[in-house]
Phi, psi and omega in degrees: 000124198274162193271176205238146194227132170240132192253150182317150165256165171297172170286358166244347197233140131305139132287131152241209180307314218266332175103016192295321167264179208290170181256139180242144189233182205281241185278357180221043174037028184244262153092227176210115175257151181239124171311137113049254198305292198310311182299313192283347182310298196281353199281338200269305166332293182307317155314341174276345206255149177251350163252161206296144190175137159243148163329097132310128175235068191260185151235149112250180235265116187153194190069179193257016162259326180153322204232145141212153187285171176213159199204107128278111173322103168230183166317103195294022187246011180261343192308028202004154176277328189296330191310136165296144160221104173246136216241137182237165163254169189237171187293001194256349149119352186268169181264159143200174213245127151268137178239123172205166182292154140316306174308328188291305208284011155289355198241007189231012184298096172120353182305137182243096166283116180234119175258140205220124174277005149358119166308310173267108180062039151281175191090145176321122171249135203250089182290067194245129187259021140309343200275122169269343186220142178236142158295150181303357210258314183111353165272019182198150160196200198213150193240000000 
């Protein structure tokens, strides 16, 4: 049974965890979605943090395929005007905000965040079907 993906919303519809309204994505209906697992995560994260924060979600040039993503907490007040902004709700009814560069979501448009507690190859996982070759670890990849 594959886990429920919540996709970014439009400016008018929210995704949530469970997908109960239908899930939407931003304009060309890809964006960045996140499972389930991955959404309850950060929503757990975030809960830790005592100031207002979104997600960065980007790439740059390393790692041992050539790209590798990066993923950060910043400020909402960080946002760039230039920002990709995908807004999710969470179960507790609040949004929260994914963020990325223009320059990131050519290589990250369709991109699947997924969290897995595995002891072994836990943690956030990256599904991108831009990527023609992934490092075996999954934190890197070459388009």
């Amino acid at each position: 049974m594959a886990d429920s993906v919540a996709a970014p919303s439009s400016s008018t519809a929210r995704a949530s965890v469970d997908g109960a309204p239908a899930a939407r994505a931003g304009k060309d209906g890809k964006g960045i979605l996140i499972t389930a697992p991955a959404l309850q995560q950060l929503e757990q994260l975030c809960s830790q943090r005592h100031e207002d924060a979104v997600l960065r979600v980007g790439v740059r040039s390393g790692g041992c395929s050539g790209m590798s993503y990066t993923m950060d907490f910043i400020a909402a007040d960080a946002v760039n005007d230039q920002d990709e902004i995908y807004d999710y709700e969470l179960s507790s009814g609040e949004c929260f905000r994914v963020v990325s560069d223009p320059k990131s979501m050519l290589y990250l448009y369709g991109l699947q965040l997924d969290f897995s507690a595995a002891l072994i190859g836990g943690g956030f996982n990256f599904t991108n079907p831009n990527a023609s070759q992934t490092c075996g670890c999954g934190s890197s990849f070459a388009v």
